[in-house]
N, C-alpha and C positions, 0 to 999 in steps of 0.2 A: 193125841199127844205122841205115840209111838209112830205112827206113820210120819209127821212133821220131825222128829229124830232120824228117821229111815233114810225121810226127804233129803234133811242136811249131809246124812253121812255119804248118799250117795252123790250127791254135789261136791263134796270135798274130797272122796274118790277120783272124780271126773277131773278135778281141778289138779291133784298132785300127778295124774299121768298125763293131764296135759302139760305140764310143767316141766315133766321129765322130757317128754317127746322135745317141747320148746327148748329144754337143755343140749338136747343129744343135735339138734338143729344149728345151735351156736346160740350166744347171747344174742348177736343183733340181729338175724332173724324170727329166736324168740323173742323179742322186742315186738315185731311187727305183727307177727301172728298175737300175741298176745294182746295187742289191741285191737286184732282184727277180731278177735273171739268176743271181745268186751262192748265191740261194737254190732255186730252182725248178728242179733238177734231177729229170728224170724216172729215179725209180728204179724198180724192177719191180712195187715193191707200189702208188706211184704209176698207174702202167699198169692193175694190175688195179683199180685203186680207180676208173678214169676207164673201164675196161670196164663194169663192174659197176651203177654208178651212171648211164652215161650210155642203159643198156639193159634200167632195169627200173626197176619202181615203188618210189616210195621209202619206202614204206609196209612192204614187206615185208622192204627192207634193214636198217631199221631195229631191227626185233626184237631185242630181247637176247636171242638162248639162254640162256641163266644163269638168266634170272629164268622161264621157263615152266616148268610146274608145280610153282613153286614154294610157290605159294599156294591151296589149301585151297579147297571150296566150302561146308563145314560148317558151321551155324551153331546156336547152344546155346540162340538167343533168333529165333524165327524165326517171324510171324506167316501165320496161316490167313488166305491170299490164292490164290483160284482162279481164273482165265480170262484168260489173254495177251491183251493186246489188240495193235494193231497201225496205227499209224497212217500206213504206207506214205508216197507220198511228200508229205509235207505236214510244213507246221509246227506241226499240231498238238497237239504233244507236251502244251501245260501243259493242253488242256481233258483228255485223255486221263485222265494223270493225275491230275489236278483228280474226274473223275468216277469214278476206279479208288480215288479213297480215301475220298469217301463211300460207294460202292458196297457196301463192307461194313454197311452199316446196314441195306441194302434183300436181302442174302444172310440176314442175322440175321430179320428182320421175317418172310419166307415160308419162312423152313428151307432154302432154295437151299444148291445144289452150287456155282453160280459164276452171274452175272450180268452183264448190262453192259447201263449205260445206251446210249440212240442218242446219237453225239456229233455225228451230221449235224443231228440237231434244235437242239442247241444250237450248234451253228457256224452253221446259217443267220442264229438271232436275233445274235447277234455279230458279224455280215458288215454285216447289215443297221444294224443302231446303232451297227458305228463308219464306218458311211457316212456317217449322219446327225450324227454328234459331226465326223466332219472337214467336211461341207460346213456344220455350226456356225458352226469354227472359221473358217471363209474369210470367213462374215458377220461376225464378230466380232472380224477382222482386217482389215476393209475399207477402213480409212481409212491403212494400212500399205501402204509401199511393198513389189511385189513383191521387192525386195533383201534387204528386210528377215529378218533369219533367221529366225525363226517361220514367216513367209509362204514361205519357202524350203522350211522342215522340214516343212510342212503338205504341201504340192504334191509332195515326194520320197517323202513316208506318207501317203497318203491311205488307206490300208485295208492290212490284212496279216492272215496267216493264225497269226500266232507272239502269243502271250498271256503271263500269267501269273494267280495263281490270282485275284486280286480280280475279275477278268475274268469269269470262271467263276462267281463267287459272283452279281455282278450280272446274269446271263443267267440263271442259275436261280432266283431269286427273283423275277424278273418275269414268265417266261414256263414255270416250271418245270420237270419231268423226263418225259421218255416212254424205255420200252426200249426195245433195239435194232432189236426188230421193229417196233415202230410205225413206225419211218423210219430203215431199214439205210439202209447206203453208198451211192452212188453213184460212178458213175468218177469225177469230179469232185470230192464230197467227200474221195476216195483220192488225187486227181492236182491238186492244187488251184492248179496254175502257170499253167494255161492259164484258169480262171475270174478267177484274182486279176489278171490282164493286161488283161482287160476291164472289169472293175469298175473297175483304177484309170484305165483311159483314159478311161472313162466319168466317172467321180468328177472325174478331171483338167476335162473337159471344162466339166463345169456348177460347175465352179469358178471358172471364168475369167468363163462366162457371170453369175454373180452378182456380182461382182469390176467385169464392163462396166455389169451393171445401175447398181450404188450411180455408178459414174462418169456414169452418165446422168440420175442424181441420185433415183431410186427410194430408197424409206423403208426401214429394217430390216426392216420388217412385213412389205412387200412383197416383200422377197427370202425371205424363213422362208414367206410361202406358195408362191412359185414353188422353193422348197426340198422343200416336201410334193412337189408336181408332179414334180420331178426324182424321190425316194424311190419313187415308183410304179415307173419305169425300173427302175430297183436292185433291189425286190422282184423285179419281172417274171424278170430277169437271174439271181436269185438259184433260185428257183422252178426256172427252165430247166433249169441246173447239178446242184440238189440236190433237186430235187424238194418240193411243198408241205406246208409244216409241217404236222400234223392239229392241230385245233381241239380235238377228242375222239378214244379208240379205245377198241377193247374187248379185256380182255390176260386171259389165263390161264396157266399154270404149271405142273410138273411138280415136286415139293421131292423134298427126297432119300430120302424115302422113298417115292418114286413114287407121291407121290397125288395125282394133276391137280383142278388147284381148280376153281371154277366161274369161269363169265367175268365179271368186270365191265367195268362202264362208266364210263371217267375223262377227265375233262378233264388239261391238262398239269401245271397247278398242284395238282389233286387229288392228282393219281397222287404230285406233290414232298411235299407236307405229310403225306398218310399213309404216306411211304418213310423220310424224312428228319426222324428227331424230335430234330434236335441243330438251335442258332442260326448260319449259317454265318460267321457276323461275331464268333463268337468264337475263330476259330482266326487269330492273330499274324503275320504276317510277322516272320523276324528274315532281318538279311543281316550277313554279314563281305565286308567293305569296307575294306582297310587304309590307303586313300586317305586316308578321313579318319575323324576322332572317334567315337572307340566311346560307346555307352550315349546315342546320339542319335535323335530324331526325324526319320526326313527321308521326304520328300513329292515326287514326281516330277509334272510336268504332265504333262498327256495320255494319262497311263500308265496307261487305262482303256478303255471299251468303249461306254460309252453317258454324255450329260451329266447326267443326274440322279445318274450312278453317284460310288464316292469313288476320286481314285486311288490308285496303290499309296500305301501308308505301312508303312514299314519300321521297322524297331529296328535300328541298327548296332552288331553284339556279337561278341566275342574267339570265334575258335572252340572253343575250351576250353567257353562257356558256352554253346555253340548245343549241342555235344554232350551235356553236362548232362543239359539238356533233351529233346533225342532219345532219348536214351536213357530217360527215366524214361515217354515217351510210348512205344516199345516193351512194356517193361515191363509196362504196363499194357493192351498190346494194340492200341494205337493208332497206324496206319499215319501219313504225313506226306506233305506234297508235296516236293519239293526241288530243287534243280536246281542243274547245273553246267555247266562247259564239259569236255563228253565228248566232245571228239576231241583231248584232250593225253592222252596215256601211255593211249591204250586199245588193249588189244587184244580187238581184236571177235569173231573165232574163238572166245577161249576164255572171253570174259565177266568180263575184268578191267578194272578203273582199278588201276595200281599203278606209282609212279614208277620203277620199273626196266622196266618195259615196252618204251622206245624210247632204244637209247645213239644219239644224233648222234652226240659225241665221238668214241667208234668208230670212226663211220662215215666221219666229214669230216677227222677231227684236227684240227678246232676243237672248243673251248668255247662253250658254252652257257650262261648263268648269270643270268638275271633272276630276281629273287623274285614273290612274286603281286601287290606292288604296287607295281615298275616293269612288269610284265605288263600290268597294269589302265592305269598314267598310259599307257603306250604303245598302247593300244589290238589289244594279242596277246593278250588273253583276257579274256571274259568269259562271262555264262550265255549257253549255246546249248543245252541240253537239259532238260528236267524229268521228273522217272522218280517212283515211291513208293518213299519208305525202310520197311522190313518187316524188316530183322533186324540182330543186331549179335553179333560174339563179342565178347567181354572176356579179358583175364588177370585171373591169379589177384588183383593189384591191384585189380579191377573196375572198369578202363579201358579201353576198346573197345579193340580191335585190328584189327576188319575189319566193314564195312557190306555191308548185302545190298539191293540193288535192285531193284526190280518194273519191266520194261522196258516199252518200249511198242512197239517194231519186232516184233513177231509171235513165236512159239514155235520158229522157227528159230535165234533169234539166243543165243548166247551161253551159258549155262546155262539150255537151255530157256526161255528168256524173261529171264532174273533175268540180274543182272550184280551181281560182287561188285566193292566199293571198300575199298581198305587205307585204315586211319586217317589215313598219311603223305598219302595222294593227296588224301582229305577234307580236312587243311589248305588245301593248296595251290589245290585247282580247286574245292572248294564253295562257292558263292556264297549261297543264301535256302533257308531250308527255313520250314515254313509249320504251325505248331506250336497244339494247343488251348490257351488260356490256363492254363488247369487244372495245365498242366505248367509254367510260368513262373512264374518267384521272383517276390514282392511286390514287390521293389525294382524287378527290370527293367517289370514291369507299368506302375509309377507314370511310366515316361519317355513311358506311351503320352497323359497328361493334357500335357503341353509342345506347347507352338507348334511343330508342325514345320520343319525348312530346308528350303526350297525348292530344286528341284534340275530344270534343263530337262531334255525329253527327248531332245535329243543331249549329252547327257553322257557323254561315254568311257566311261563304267563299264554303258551302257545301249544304246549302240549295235549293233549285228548283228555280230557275228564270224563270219567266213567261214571258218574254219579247223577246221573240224568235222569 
């Protein structure tokens, strides 16, 4: 009985200097605290939740059990795509797969078991000319104050190693296609943090220098040829890194019925025209964007690779009608580009996108609850990754129910390479897939004749998400 006395009086100690403190605090954040007190009692599951969580990755707390192996890697609609590729630590995910979904044409052409183009040959030309398109842009903003956001956005991008496909198309049309063997990897092409650090200090640099020139009262003219001059640097630097683009080479083959061809001799552009007998400016962008206005035109600045090039131009459509589409391009055989933001609900062991992947709630006893487009206005997601779409189940409806993905992280990852995405997860996290006209309705066709919106390139829905 005297200890249960003791008990209380020490409790109602506790309670008047807490009260005091909450005083000397003010009323209304003794208010707060005051309920914070009334509520934040450590109970034992508390303990273990703050053991648990404060002594391990939160990646693997997060895992639902429930949902693992719950879903399926089978697929009923499943195209003939051979050779993982891998594009280690780089952002080069869209040229990968940019080159992983014509590649079928040049597997077709020689009878090949699996192929792959060099993607070090076409990242150099791409390094290279958005060097030149940024140190353009710094001529063509010269009379702009450094404050100025353009001039701001220019100087924070001057070069990156992350694309998408118009990117791609523009680099291979000008400077064409070579395999792998003509110019493999190098550390660099593989590791590309430490090259892109130099180029942009380098870019930075002769940015400022042309910038001082015009202030010195030098002519456009005069800055675009001491621009050449700089470009030289850049090649040199480029070269270093990834070693020199071949002009020509000589290529032979092994097809699957193992009859080695003879060798010939191709320039780069040769080697594209007799690989690639499709026009590559007929395959669409479309994007769901629930920001804004479906069945629109819109047009991003900068959002390109070289100045003669076009930048992106999307179609913004319901994803109901992007899958449509995808689907009747399966169907028919034909791979896509596509891209998402694949580090929401992935789990990378088993090679799934599926929104039961990762309970927070669970995990925090909070809610969680933005849709994709308070996701998008807040800048918590957008595309961070680009894979090929290659397969799809449907039910008996003949409505998808689960997409198959052609990865580009190496034959370790996932399901041997492939990653499968549930239909649900396709709403939520697919952002552009990149589709041949052939497969799009007349009507959405006819929104590609409209004036485009204009749309800057730091637009929330375009910026880098780090959450991958």
């Amino acid at each position: 009985m005297k200890s249960r006395n003791l008990l209380s009086l020490l409790v109602l100690i506790a309670v008047l200097i807490t009260t005091s403190i909450v005083q000397a605090a003010g009323e209304q954040n003794g208010s707060i605290l005051t309920s914070l007190l009334n509520k934040m009692r450590e109970t034992a599951i508390d303990k273990g939740k703050i053991n648990a969580i404060s002594n391990n990755e939160i990646k693997k707390l997060l895992v639902n059990r429930s949902n693992v192996g719950k879903t399926d890697h089978y697929f009923s609609v499943r195209l003939d795509v051979k050779g993982i590729t891998d594009q280690k630590s780089t952002g080069r995910c869209w040229l990968f797969t940019s080159l992983n979904v014509i590649r079928q044409k040049a597997r077709k052409k020689f009878n090949l078991e699996s192929f792959e183009f060099s993607e070090n040959y076409s990242f150099f030309w791409d390094q290279l000319e958005k060097s030149n398109l940024f140190l353009e842009g710094i001529i063509e903003t010269r009379n702009r104050d450094y404050k100025d956001r353009k001039v701001e956005w220019l100087f924070r991008n001057p070069v990156s190693d992350g694309g998408v496909w118009n990117m791609a198309v523009a680099v291979i049309e000008k400077y064409g296609l070579v395999p792998l063997s003509a110019m493999p990897e190098t550390y660099h092409s593989s590791n590309t943090k430490d090259m892109r650090k130099v180029l942009r200090m380098k870019l930075r640099e002769d940015g400022i220098r042309l910038r001082q020139m015009h202030e010195q009262g030098k002519t456009a003219e005069t800055l675009r040829e001491s621009k050449e001059e700089m470009l030289i640097d850049i090649y040199k630097l480029l070269v270093y890194h990834l070693g020199e683009p071949p002009a020509e080479f000589t290529w032979r083959y092994k097809d699957k019925d193992d009859k080695i061809s003879k060798a010939e001799k191709y320039t780069p552009v040769e080697f594209f025209k007799e690989t690639i007998d499709i026009d590559l400016k007929d395959y669409i962008m479309l994007m769901n964007d629930p920001t804004r206005p479906y069945h629109k035109l819109y047009e991003i600045e900068y959002d390109r690779d070289m100045i003669e090039s076009f930048n992106w131009i999307y179609i913004n459509l319901p994803t109901e009608d992007l899958k449509e589409f995808a689907k009747a391009s399966l169907l028919d055989g034909e791979p896509m580009y596509f891209s998402c933001d694949v580090g929401k609900q992935l789990n990378r062991k088993e090679g799934l996108l599926s929104l039961g992947n990762n309970d927070y709630e669970a995990l925090y006893g909070i809610k969680f609850g933005m849709d994709k487009r308070e996701r998008i206005l807040a800048s918590a997601s957008g595309s961070t990754h680009g894979m090929a779409l290659v397969g799809m189940e449907r039910a008996k409806n003949g409505k998808p129910t689960k997409w198959l993905l052609e990865n580009t992280w190496g034959k370790e990852e996932g399901q041997k390479g492939f990653t499968t995405m549930t239909d649900q997860w396709f709403d939520e996290y697919m952002f552009r897939i990149v589709i041949h006209r052939k497969y799009i309705s007349s009507d959405v066709l006819k929104i590609l004749k409209e004036e485009p919106i204009d749309l800057h390139p730091w637009d929330p829905m375009f910026l880098p998400v780090e959450d991958k």
